[in-house]
C-alpha positions as CSV (number, residue, x, y, z in Angstrom):
1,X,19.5,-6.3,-7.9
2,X,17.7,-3.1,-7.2
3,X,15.0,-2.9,-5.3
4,X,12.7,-0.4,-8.0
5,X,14.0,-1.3,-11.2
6,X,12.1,0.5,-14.2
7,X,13.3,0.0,-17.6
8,X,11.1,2.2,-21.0
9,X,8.7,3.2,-18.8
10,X,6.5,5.0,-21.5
11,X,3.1,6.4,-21.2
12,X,0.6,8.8,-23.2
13,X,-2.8,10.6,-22.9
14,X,-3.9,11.1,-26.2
15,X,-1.4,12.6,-28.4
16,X,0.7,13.7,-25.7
17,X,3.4,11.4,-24.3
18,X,4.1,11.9,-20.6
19,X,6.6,9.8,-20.2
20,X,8.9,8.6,-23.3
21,X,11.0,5.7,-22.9
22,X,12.5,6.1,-19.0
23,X,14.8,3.9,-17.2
24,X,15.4,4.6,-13.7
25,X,16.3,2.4,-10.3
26,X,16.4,2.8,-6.8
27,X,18.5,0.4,-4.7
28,X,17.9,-0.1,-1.2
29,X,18.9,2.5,1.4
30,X,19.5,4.9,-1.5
31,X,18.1,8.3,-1.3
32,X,17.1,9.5,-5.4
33,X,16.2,13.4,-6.3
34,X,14.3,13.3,-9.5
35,X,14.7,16.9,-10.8
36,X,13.1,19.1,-14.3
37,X,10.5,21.5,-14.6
38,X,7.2,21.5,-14.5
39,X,5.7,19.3,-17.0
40,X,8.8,17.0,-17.1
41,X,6.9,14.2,-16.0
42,X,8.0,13.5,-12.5
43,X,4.5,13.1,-11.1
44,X,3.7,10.6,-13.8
45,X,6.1,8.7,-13.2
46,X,5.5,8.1,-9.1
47,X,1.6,7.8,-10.0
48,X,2.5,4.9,-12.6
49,X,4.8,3.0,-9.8
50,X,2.3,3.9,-7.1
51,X,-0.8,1.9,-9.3
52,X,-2.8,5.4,-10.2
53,X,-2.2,4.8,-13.9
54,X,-1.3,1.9,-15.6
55,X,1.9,1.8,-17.6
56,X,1.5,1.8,-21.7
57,X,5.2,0.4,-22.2
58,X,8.2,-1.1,-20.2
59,X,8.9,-3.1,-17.2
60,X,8.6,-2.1,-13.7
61,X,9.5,-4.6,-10.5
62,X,10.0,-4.2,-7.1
63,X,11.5,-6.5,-4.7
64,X,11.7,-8.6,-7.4
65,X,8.3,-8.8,-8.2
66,X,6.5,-7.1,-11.0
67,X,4.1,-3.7,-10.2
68,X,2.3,-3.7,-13.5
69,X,-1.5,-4.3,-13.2
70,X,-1.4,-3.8,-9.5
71,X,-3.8,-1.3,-7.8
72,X,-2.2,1.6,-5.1
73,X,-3.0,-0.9,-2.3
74,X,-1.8,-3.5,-3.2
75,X,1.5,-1.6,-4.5
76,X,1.6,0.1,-0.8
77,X,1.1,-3.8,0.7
78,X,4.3,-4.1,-1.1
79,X,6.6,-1.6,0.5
80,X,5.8,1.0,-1.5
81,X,4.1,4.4,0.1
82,X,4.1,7.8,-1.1
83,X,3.1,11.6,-0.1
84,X,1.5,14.3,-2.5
85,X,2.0,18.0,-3.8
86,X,-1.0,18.9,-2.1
87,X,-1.3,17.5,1.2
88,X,-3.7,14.9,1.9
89,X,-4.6,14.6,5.6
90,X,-7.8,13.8,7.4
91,X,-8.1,17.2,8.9
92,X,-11.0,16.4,11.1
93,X,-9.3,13.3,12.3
94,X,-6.8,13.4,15.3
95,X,-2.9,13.2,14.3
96,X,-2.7,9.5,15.7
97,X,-5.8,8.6,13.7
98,X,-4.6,10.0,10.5
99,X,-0.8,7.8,10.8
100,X,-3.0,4.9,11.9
101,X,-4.7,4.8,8.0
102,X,-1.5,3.9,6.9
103,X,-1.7,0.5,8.4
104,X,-5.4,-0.1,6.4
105,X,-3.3,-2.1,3.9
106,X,-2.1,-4.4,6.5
107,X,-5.7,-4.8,8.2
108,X,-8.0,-8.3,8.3
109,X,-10.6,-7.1,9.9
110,X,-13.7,-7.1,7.7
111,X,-17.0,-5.1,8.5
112,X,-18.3,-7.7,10.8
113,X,-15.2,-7.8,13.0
114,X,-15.3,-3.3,13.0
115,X,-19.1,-3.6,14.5
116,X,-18.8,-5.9,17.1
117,X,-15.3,-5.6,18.0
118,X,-14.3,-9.3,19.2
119,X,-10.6,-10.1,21.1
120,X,-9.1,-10.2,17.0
121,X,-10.1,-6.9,15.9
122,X,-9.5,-5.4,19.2
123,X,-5.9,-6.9,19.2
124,X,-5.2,-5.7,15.6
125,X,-6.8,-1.9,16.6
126,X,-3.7,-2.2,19.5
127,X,-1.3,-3.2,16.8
128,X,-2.4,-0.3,14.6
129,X,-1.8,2.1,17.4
130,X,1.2,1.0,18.2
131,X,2.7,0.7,14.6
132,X,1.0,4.8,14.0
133,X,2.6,5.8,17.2
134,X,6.4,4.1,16.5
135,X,5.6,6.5,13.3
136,X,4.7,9.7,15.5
137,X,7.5,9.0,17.9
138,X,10.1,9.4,14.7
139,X,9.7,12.8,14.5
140,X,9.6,13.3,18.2
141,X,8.2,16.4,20.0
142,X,6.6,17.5,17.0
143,X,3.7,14.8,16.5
144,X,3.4,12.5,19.6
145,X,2.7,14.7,21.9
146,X,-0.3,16.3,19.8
147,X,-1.9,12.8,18.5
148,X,-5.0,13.8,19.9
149,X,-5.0,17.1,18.4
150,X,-7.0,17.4,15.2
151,X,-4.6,17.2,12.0
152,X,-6.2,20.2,10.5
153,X,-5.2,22.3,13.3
154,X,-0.7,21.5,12.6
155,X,1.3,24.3,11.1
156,X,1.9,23.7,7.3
157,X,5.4,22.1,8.1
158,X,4.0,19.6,10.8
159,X,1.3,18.3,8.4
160,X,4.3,17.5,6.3
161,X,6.0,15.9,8.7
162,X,1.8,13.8,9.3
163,X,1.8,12.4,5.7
164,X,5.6,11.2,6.1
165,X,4.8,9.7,9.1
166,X,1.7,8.5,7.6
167,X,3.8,6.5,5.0
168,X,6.0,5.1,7.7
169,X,3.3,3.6,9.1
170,X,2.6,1.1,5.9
171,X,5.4,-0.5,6.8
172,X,7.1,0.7,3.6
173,X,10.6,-0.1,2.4
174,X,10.3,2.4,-0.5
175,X,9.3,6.0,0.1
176,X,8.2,8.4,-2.3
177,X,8.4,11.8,-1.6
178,X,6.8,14.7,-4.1
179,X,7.8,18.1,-3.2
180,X,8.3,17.6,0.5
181,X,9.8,20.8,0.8
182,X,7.2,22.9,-1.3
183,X,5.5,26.2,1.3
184,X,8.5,25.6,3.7
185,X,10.6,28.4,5.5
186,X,14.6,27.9,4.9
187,X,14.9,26.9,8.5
188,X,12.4,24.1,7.7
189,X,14.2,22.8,4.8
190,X,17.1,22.2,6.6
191,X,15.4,20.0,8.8
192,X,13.9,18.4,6.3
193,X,17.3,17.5,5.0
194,X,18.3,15.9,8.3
195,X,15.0,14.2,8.5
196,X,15.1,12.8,5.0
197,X,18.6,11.5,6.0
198,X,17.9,9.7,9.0
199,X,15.0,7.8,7.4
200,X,17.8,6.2,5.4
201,X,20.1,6.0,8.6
202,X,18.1,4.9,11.2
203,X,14.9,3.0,9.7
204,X,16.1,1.5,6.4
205,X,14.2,3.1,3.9
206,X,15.0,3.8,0.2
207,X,13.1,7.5,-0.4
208,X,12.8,9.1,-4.0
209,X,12.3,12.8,-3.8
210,X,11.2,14.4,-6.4
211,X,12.2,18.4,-5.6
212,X,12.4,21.9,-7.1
213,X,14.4,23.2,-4.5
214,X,17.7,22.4,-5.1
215,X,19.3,22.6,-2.0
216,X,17.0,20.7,-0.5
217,X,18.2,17.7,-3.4
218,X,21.7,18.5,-3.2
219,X,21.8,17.8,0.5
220,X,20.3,14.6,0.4
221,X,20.6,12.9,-2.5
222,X,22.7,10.1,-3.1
223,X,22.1,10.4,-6.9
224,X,20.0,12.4,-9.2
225,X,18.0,11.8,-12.3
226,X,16.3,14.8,-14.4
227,X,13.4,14.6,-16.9
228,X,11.9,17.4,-19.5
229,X,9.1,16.4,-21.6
230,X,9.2,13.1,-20.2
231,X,12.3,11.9,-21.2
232,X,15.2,11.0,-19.3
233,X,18.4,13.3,-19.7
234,X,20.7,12.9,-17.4
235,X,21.6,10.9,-14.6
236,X,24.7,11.0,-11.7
237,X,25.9,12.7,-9.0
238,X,24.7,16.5,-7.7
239,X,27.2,17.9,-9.3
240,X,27.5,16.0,-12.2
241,X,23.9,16.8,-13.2
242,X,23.7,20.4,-12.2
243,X,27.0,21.0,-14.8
244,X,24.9,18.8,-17.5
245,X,24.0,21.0,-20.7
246,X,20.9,19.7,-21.5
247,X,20.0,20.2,-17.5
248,X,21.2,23.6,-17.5
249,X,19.0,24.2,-20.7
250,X,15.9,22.5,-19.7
251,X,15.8,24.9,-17.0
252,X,17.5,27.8,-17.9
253,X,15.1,27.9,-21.9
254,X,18.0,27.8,-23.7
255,X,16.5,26.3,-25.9
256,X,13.5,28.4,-26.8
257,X,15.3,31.5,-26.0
258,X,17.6,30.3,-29.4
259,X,14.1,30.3,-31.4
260,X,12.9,33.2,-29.9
């Protein structure tokens, strides 16, 4: 069984359908590219899994257990984290403070128990550092040594590296990646291949990707699913998919260039 299994995942604003009719799975330790152009509805599609809109049509589960009608924390209390296009950090908040957010899913501590502190909350706060720092310590002299440096003040490359980490910290078993790679130098992107690979390797996780740059999705990817207009159309291998037709025109405006 897979552990992200979603089968007609359809949904519409208005007139406009987003996503039309989309099966797609993730097993575990795979790594998934999701390729297309812009528009294709890749974003939909993680902020439907990820509880940020509600499906219109089809069946989504995860670890054998259903997402639909779940909010975003209670799909990230289920293994389930994601980063953004644009980044989202707490730039006046120090590096370690930012990866410990990720473990607010996994918190008790009301209110009350924040005020006044007693020997609970004060042993959860430890077990939220230590969870954020295991996070930092992945990516090694690049974030640990900084936690106490404000997030706002990283290069571009290192506050990608903050909302990965920041995922990690959840407790995830499912990553989703959207653009990872977008404002990053060539040298960069390489090491964001390697780092995308060992968080398959060496922690476990499953990690969708969803990527323009395809290098980036050809050194990774186990397999690789492409969308245009929100539609599914093809679905294999690197190779396989780059030599698809229908690929090669949904980027290359074959089509319209034919009508033109």
């Amino acid at each position: 069984m897979s552990l992200l299994e979603i089968k007609g995942m359809t949904k519409r604003f208005g007139g406009l359908t987003a996503v039309d009719q989309v099966d797609f799975h993730v097993d575990e330790g795979e790594i998934v590219g999701v390729i297309g152009p812009n528009g294709a509805g890749k974003t939909t599609v993680f902020n439907i899994v990820t509880g940020f809109y509600d499906i219109d049509e089809g069946e989504m589960t995860f670890d054998g257990g259903s997402l639909i009608g779940l909010k975003p924390n209670q799909v990230t209390k289920r293994g389930i984290a994601r980063t953004f296009q644009a980044i989202r950090l707490f730039p006046a908040m120090t590096v370690l403070e930012n990866a410990m957010v990720g473990q607010h899913c996994r918190t008790r501590a009301g209110l009350g128990g924040a005020i006044f502190k007693g020997p609970r909350t004060i042993a959860e706060e430890k077990k939220i550092r230590e969870a954020a720092r295991d996070a930092l310590a992945f990516f090694g002299k690049r974030l640990s040594p900084v936690e106490n440096e404000l997030a706002g003040s990283l290069s571009y490359a290192d506050r990608r590296r903050l909302e990965i980490a920041r995922a990690m910290a959840t407790e995830a078993k499912l990553l989703l990646l959207d653009e990872p790679a977008a404002g990053m130098n060539p040298g960069e992107k390489e090491g964001l291949v390697t780092l995308i690979g060992r968080l398959r390797d060496e922690k476990g996780y499953a990690v969708v990707l969803i990527e323009h740059d395809m290098p980036v999705v050809k050194g990774v990817s186990d397999r690789v699913t492409a969308l245009d207009y929100g539609k599914k159309i093809a679905e294999g291998t690197y190779g396989e998919v780059a030599k698809n037709p229908r690929v090669i025109e949904a980027y290359l405006g074959a089509r319209h260039e034919e009508t033109a």
